[in-house]
C-alpha positions in Angstrom: 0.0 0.0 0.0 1.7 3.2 -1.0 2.4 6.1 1.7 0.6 9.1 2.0 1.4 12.2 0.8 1.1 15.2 2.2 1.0 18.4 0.3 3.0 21.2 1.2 1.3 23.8 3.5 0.8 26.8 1.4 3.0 29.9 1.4 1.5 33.3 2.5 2.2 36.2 -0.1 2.0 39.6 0.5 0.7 41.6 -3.1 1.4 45.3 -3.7 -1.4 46.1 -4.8 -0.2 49.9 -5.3 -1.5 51.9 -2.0 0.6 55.2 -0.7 -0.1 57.1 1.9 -1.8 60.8 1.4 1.3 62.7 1.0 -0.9 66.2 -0.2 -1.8 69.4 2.1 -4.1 68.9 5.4 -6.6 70.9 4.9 -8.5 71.1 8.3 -11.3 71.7 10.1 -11.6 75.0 8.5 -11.4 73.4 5.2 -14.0 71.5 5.8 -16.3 73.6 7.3 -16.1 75.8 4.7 -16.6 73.3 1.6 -20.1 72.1 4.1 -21.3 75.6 3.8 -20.7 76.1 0.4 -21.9 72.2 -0.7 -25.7 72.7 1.2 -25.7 76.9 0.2 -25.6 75.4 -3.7 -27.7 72.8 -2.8 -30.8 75.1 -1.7 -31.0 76.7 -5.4 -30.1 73.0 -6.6 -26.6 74.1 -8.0 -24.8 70.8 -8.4 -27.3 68.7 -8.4 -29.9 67.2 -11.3 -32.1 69.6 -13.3 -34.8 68.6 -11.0 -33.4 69.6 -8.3 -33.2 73.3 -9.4 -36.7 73.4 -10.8 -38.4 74.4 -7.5 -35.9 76.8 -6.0 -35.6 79.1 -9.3 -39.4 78.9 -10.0 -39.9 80.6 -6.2 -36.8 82.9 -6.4 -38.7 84.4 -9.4 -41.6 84.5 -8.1 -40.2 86.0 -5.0 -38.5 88.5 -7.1 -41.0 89.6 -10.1 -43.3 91.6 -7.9 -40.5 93.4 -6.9 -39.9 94.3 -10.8 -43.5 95.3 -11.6 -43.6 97.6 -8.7 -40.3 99.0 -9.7 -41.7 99.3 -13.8 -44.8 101.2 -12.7 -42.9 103.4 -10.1 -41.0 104.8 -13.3 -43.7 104.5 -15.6 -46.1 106.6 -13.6 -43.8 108.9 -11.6 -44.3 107.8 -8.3 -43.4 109.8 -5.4 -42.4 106.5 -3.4 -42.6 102.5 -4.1 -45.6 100.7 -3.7 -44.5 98.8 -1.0 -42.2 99.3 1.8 -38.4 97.9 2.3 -39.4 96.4 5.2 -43.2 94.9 3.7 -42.0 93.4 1.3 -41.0 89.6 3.4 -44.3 90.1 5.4 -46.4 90.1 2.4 -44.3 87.1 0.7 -44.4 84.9 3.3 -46.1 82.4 1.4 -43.2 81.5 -1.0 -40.5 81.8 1.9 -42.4 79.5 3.6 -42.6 76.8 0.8 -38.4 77.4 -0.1 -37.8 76.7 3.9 -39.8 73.8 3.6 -38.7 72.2 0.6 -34.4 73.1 1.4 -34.5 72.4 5.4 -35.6 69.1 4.9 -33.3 68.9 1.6 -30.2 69.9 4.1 -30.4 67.7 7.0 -32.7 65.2 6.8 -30.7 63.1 3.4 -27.7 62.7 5.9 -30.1 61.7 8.2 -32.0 59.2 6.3 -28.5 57.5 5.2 -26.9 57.6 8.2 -24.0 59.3 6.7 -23.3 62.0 10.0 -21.2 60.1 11.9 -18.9 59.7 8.7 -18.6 63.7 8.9 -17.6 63.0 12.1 -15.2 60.8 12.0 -12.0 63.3 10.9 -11.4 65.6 10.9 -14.8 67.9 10.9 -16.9 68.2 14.3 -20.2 68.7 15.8 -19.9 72.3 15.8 -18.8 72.5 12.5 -21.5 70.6 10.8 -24.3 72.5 12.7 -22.7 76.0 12.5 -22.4 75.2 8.4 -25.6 74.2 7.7 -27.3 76.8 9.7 -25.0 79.4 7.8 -26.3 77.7 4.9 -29.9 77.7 5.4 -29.5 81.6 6.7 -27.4 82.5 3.5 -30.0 81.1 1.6 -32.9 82.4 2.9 -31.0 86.1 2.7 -30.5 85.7 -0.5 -34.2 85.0 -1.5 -35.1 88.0 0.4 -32.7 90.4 0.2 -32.5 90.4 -3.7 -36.2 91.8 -4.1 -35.1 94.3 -1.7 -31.9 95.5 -3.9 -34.3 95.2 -7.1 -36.7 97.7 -5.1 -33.5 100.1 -4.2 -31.8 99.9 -7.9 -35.4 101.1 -9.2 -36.4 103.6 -6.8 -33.0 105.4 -7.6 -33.7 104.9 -10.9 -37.1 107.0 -10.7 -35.0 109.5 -9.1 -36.5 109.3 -5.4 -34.8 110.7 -2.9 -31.6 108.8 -2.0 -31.3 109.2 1.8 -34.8 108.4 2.0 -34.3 104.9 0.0 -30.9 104.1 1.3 -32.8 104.6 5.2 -35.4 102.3 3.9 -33.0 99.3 1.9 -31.0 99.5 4.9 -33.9 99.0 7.2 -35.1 96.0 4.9 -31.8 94.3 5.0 -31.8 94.5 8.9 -35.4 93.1 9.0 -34.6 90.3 6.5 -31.5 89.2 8.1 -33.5 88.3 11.0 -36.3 86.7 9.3 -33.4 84.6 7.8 -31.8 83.6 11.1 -35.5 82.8 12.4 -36.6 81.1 9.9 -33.3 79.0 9.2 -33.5 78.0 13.0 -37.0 76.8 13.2 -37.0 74.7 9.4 -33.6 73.0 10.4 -34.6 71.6 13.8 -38.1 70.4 12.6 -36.6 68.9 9.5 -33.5 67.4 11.7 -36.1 65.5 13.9 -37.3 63.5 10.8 -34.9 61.3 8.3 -38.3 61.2 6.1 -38.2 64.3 3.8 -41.7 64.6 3.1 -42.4 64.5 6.8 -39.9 67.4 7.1 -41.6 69.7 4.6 -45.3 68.8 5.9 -43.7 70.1 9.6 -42.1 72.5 8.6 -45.4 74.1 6.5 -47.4 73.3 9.5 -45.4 74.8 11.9 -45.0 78.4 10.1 -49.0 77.9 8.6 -50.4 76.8 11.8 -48.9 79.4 14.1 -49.3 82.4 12.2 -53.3 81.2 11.6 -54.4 80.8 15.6 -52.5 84.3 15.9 -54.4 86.5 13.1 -57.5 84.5 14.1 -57.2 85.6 17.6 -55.9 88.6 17.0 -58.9 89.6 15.3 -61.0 88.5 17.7 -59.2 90.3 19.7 -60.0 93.3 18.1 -63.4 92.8 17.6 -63.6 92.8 21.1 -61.6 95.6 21.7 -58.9 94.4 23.3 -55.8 96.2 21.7 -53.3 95.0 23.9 -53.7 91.5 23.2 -53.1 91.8 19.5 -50.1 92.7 20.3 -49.1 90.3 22.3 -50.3 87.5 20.4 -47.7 88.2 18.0 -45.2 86.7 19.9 -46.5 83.3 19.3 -45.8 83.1 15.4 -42.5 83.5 13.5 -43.6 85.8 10.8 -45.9 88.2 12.9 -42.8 88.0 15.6 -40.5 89.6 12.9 -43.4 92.0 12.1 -43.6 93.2 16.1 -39.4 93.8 15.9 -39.5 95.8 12.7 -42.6 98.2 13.9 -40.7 98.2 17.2 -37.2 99.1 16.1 -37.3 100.0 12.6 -40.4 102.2 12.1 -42.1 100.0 10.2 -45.7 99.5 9.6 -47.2 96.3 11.3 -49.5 94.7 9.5 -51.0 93.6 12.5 -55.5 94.5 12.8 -56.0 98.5 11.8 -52.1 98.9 13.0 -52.5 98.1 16.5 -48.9 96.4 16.7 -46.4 96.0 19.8 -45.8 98.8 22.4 -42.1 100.5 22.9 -42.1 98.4 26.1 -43.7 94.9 24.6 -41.3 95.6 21.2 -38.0 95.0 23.8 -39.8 91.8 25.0 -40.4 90.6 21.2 -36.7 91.1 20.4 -35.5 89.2 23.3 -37.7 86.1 22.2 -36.5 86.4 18.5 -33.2 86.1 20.0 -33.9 83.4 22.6 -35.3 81.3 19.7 -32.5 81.9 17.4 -30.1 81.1 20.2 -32.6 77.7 21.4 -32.8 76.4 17.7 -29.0 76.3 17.5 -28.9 74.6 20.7 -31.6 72.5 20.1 -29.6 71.5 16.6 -26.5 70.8 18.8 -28.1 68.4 21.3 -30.3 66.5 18.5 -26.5 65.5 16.5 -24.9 64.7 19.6 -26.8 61.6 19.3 -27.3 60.8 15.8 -23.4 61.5 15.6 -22.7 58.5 18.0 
């Protein structure tokens, strides 16, 4: 009977298969940071992304802007003495297509990474908590500026083209730009932590509609019962409880605008300090509040 045989035990073979270490520039935190801002700012209008993507964002920067034109065509057609609109009217009475950009690009900016779980690889290095959060609020605010500070410049370019007077229009732009930078920072707070709390998109834009729709319904409906009934100093109080009509008390508070608030009864000197401090405090508590919710979805 012939021996076994045994085969040989196999040899272990280390291949090249051609890796080298990263031997380019570090950029950094700051890098990063920076290229997260600029990625999610170009995402809002749908830069960089498919033709789909852009549809939606264009269509309501042109609507947000071509009112803005017509009133600027018939100031210099006609002659007017002043626009037809105020700098600082303009948002207020546009709400309805800042509200639908918020609630299609919040969701757009947070609630993707969410969905597929890809924040904790922004994590990992060399980007932080703090950077992620502080660039997509940036982001959203930038945005938001944009879609409502260019009807504002369109406004300025054609009042100084009718040849109105300049201090007059550079009070008002200036004014405008105040009272949209705000809205910006409110709005961009609110959208981003009510789209953060979802992964589902369209969940994110039906909260987010709700939340800005909802509010500022209860408050005009009570605020004109309100007035109905007399009681002035409830209407303006009630505006405290809605983002858009909380913007409206600042502005006829600080920057003598007119409130569009029931026959003009808006926010005393005294109530107008009170309104500012909670714009702030909710600026302030949606960051925070964007902070704490990816200190757990970052684990």
């Amino acid at each position: 009977m012939p021996p076994e045989t045994t085969s040989a035990p196999a040899q272990d073979v280390i291949h090249n298969i051609g890796y080298r270490n990263y031997s380019g520039a570090r950029l950094g935190r700051s890098y990063a940071r920076r290229s997260l801002f600029s990625q999610s700012l170009r995402g809002a209008y749908g830069l960089g992304r498919s033709a789909k993507s852009k549809v939606l964002p264009m269509i309501l920067f042109g609507v947000m802007c071509l009112p803005a034109a017509i009133m600027v065509a018939v100031t210099v057609a006609t002659k007017l003495n002043k626009l037809p609109v105020e700098y600082t009217r303009y948002a207020i009475i546009m709400q309805v297509v800042i509200g639908l950009f918020l609630a299609a690009q919040a969701p757009q900016s947070v609630s993707r990474d969410l969905r597929f779980r890809t924040v904790p690889l922004y994590f990992s290095r060399p980007i932080e908590r703090v950077d992620y959060v502080t660039a997509k609020f940036a982001a959203m605010v930038s945005a938001l500026f944009l879609l409502t500070a260019t009807p504002l410049l369109i406004l300025y370019v054609g009042a100084l083209l009718a040849k109105l007077d300049f201090a007059d229009q550079t009070k008002g732009f200036a004014q405008g730009l105040v009272s949209v930078a705000l809205l910006s920072l409110l709005f961009a707070g609110i959208g981003l932590v009510v789209a953060a709390l979802t992964p589902r998109r369209g969940f994110g834009v039906a909260a987010v509609i709700g939340v800005l729709t909802i509010s500022y319904g209860v408050v005009t409906t009570i605020q004109s019962i309100a007035f109905q009934r007399d009681s002035f100093d409830a209407i303006g109080w009630m505006g405290l409880f809605s983002p858009i009509t909380l913007i409206d008390g600042v502005q006829t508070a600080f920057l003598s605008a007119s409130t569009a608030f029931p026959e003009g009864h808006g926010p005393s000197t005294a109530a107008g300090y009170v309104y500012l401090l909670v714009l702030l405090a909710l600026i302030a508590g949606s960051y925070g509040l964007l902070m704490r919710r990816y200190r757990k979805v970052g684990l």
